[in-house]
N, C-alpha and C positions, 0 to 999 in steps of 0.2 A: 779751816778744814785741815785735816790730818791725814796724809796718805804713810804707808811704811812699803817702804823700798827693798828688796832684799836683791845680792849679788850672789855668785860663787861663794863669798867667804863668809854668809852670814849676817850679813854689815846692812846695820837698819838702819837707815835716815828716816825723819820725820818732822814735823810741822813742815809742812809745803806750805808756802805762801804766794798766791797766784792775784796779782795786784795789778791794776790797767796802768799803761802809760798813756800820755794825749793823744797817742794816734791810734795805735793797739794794747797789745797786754807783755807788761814785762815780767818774767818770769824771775821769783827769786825760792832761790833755795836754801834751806837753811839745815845744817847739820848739827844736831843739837840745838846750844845755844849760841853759834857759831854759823857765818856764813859760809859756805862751802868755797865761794871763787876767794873769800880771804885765807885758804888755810895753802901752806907749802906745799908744792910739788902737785897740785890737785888739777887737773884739766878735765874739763866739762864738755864732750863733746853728741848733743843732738844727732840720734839717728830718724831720714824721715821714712825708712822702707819699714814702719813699725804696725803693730795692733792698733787697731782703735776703738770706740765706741761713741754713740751720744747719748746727751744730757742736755734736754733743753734749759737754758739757764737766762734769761734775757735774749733771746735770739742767738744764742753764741755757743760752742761745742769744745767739749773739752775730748782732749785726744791722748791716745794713751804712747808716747814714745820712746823708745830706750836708749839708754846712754853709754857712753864709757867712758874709762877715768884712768888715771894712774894715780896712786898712792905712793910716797916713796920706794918708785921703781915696780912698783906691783899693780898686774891690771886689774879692775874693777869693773863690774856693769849694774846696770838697773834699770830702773823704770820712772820717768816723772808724766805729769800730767802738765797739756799744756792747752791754755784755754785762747781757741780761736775767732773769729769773727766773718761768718758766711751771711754774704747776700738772702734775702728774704725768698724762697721757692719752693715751689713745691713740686711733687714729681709727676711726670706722664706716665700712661699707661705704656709704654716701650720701654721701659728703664733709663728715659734723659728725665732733664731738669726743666721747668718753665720757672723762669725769675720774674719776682713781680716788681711791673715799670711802676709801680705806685711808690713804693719804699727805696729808689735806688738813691746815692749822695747825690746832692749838687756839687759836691767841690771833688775837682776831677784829681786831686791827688789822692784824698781818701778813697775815691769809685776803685781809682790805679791797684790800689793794695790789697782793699777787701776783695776785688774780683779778683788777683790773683791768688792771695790765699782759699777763694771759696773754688780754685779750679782744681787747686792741689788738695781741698780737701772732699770733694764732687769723685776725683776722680781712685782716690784712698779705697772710696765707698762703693768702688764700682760703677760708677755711672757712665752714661756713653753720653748722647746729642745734649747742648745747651742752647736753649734758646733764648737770647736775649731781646727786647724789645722796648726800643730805644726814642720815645714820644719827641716831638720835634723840639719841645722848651728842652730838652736835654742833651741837643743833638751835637755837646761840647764832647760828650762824652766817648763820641765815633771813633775818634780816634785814638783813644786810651783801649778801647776795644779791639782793634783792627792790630796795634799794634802787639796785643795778650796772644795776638793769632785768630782772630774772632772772625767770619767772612759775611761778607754781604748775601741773602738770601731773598728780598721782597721787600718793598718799600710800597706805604701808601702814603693818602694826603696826613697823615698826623702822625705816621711811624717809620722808623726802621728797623727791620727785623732782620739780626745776623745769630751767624749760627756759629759753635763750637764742639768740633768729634774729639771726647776724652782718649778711645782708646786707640793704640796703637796702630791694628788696623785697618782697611777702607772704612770710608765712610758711611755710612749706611741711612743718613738722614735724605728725605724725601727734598727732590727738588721743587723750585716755587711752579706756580701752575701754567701748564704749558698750552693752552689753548682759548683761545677766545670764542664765544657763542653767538652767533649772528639767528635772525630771522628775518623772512621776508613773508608779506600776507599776499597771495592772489585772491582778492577777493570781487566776485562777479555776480552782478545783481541778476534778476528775472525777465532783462532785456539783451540779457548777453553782454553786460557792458563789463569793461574790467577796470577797477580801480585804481590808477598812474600817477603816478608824480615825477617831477622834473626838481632837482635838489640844485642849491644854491651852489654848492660846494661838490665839484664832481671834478674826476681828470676830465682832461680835453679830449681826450678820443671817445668820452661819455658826452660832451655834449648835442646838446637836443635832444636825446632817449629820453620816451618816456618810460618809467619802468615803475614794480612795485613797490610801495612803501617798504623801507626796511630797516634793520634797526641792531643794535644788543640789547643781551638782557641783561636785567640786573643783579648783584649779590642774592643770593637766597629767590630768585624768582623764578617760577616754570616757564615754561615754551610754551605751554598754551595761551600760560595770561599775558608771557612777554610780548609775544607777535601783537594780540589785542590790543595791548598800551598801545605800543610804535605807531599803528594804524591810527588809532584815536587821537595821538598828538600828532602827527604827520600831518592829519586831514579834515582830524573831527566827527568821523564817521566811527559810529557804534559796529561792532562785529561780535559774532559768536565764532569761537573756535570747532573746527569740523575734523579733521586730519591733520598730520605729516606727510606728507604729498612723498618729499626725496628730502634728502639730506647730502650739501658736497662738504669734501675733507681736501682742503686746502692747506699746504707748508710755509713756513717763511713770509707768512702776509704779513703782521709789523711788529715788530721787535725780535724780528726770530722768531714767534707766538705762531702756532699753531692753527688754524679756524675751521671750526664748525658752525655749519650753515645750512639752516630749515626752511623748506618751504612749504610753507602750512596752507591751506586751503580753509577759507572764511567766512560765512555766512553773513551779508550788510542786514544791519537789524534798522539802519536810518539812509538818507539821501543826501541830506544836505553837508555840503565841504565846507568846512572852515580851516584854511591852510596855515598852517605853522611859520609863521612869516620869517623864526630865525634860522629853520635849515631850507623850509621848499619854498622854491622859485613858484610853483606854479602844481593843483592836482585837479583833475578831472577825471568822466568817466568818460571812457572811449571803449568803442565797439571790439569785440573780442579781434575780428578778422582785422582792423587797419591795426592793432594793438601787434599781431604777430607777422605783419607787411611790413614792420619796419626795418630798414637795412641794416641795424644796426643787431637787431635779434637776429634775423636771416643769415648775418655770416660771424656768428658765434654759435659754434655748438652746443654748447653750455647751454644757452638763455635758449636755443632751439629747441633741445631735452625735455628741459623743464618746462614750456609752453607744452609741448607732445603728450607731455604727462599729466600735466592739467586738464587739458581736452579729453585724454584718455578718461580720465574719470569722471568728466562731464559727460560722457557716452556709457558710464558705470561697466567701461572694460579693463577697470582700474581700482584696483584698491588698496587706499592708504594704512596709514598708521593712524590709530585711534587712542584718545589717552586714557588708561584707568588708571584707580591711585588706588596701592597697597601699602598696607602694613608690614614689613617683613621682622620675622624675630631674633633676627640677627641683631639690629640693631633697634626695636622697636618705635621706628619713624615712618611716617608718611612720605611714600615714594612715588612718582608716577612710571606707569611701566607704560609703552608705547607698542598696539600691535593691532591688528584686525581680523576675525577668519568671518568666513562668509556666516556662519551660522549665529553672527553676533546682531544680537535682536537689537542693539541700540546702533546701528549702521543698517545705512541705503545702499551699501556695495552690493551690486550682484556679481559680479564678475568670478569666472571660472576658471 
C-alpha cells in the first residue's frame, strides 16, 4: 500500500510498508527508496494523542498517528499509519465494550499485550466500561487482567467477570446484583390445616419449629412459579399460586446481599407428602391454631405478623397481591406486575 505524508515543508514520503512481526506488527518506513531510520540525523518519533480511524482488515485497526523528525537541524512532522491488533468485541448499548470470551489467547503473554493495546485503543475511540469475561479454562489469564487495572465485578460456577472504566472520571458502571429473592408458601387445605416442615439444616435457636416450606428462586424464574416449585420439592405436594400475602426487606443476610422475601399464599391441589430427604427432616400438616401456639412464632414478631396476615385473609379482611403479566413497550417483554383492587373479577378478596 501507498500512503503520502506531507509536513510543513512539503516533504512527501511514500511506500509505507506495514509488515507483522511474531508478536505484533513492526512498522517500517521507507523514504523513497531508502529507509528512513537509515538516513543521517533523521529521528522518528510516535505521537499517540493522534487522529484515528478504522478499517477492518483481519480483525486488526490501522490508526492514524503523527510524527516528528529533525532533518539536519530542521523540524519535520507528518503522519504514518499504524496497524494494530484489538481483542474480538463488540459494543453495548452505553457506549463500553463486551469482549468475546470465545476468541481471547491462551498464552498469557500475548493476552498481556493485545489487551493492553485494545485499551489504549477502546479508549482513543471514546469508550468508557469494559467488560471482560474470563470462563474458568482461562482463569491463567486473572491476573494479567487484574494487573492492566481490570477489577473483580461477579463471579459464577464457569466465569469471571471484571470490569475496566476508560475514562478519567468516576465510574459509572453498574454494580453486581445486590439482593437475593427468597419465598415462602403458607399453604392451608379445607381442614384448616397448614402445610409445615422441619429442615435438616436450620440454626439452633430454629430448632424444632415447625415452619413453612421456603426456598430461592431461580435465574429467569417468577415468584409465582418459584414458591410452587420449593413447595413441590420440599413436600411433594402440588399448589396453585393465589397471592403475595407481604413481602420483608432484610440487609446484610449473606455476603453483605441484600433479601427479599415473599409470602405467598397457596391453594393444595393434592394431599399426599413425599418429603425431600436431602433438605427436610420431617413435613406434615398441622392444624392452623397448634401451628400459631408455637413459642417459637409467639415470641417473634415477624413470623407473628405474617401468621395475623394470613388469617386476615382467610377471614377476607385482607387483601393480597395478585400477579398479572404485561407487555410493556419500553422494552417489549413479558413482565409480571403484582397488585389487587376489590373490583378485580379474578379474586375472592372482599375486603374494604
Amino acid at each position: 500500500m501507498e500512503l503520502k505524508l506531507v509536513d510543513s515543508k512539503s516533504l512527501f514520503l511514500s511506500n509505507l510498508e506495514v509488515m507483522k512481526s511474531s508478536s505484533f506488527l513492526d512498522i517500517k518506513l521507507r523514504f523513497g527508496t531508502h529507509k528512513l531510520c537509515s538516513w543521517r540525523g533523521v529521528v522518528l518519533k510516535a505521537s499517540g494523542s493522534s487522529a484515528s480511524y478504522d478499517a477492518a482488515v483481519s480483525k486488526e485497526n490501522f490508526i492514524l498517528n503523527e510524527f516528528s523528525c529533525q532533518i539536519n537541524g530542521k523540524s519535520c512532522s507528518g503522519l504514518y499509519l499504524r496497524d494494530v491488533r484489538v481483542l474480538d468485541a463488540s459494543d453495548d448499548e452505553y457506549g463500553g465494550v463486551l469482549i468475546n470470551p470465545q476468541t481471547l489467547p491462551s498464552n498469557p503473554n500475548i493476552f498481556a499485550s493485545v489487551l493492553r493495546e485494545s485499551l489504549s485503543h477502546w479508549k482513543m475511540k471514546g469508550k468508557k466500561g469494559v467488560w471482560l469475561k474470563l470462563p474458568v479454562e482461562k482463569c491463567d489469564l486473572v491476573p494479567i487482567a487484574v494487573k492492566e487495572g481490570f477489577q473483580y465485578h461477579h463471579a459464577e460456577r464457569g466465569y469471571l467477570m471484571m470490569t475496566y472504566w476508560l475514562p478519567d472520571d468516576a465510574c459509572m458502571l453498574p454494580s453486581n446484583a445486590s439482593h437475593q429473592v427468597g419465598v415462602g408458601g403458607f399453604v392451608i387445605n379445607d381442614k384448616n390445616e397448614v402445610l409445615v416442615v422441619q429442615e435438616k439444616h436450620s440454626a439452633p435457636a430454629l430448632s424444632g419449629l415447625w415452619k413453612i416450606p421456603t426456598g430461592f428462586i431461580l435465574e429467569s424464574e417468577e415468584i409465582f412459579t418459584g414458591v410452587v416449585r420449593e413447595v413441590k420439592e420440599e413436600t411433594g405436594i402440588d399448589t396453585e399460586f393465589v397471592e403475595v400475602m407481604a413481602f420483608r426487606h432484610a440487609h446484610n443476610v449473606a455476603f453483605e446481599k441484600s433479601d427479599l422475601f415473599f409470602v405467598c399464599l397457596l391453594r393444595p391441589l393434592s394431599t399426599r407428602i413425599m418429603v425431600d430427604d436431602l433438605e427436610i427432616q420431617a413435613a406434615k400438616w398441622m392444624p392452623l391454631v397448634k401451628f400459631v401456639e408455637q413459642p417459637l412464632i409467639q415470641a417473634d414478631s415477624m413470623f407473628r405478623k405474617v401468621i395475623d396476615i394470613c388469617i386476615a385473609r382467610l377471614g377476607k379482611r385482607y387483601c393480597g397481591l395478585s400477579v398479572h403479566q404485561l407487555v410493556s413497550t419500553f422494552d417489549g417483554k413479558l413482565s409480571s406486575l403484582y397488585f389487587n383492587t376489590v373490583e378485580d373479577s379474578d379474586s375472592n378478596c372482599q375486603a374494604n
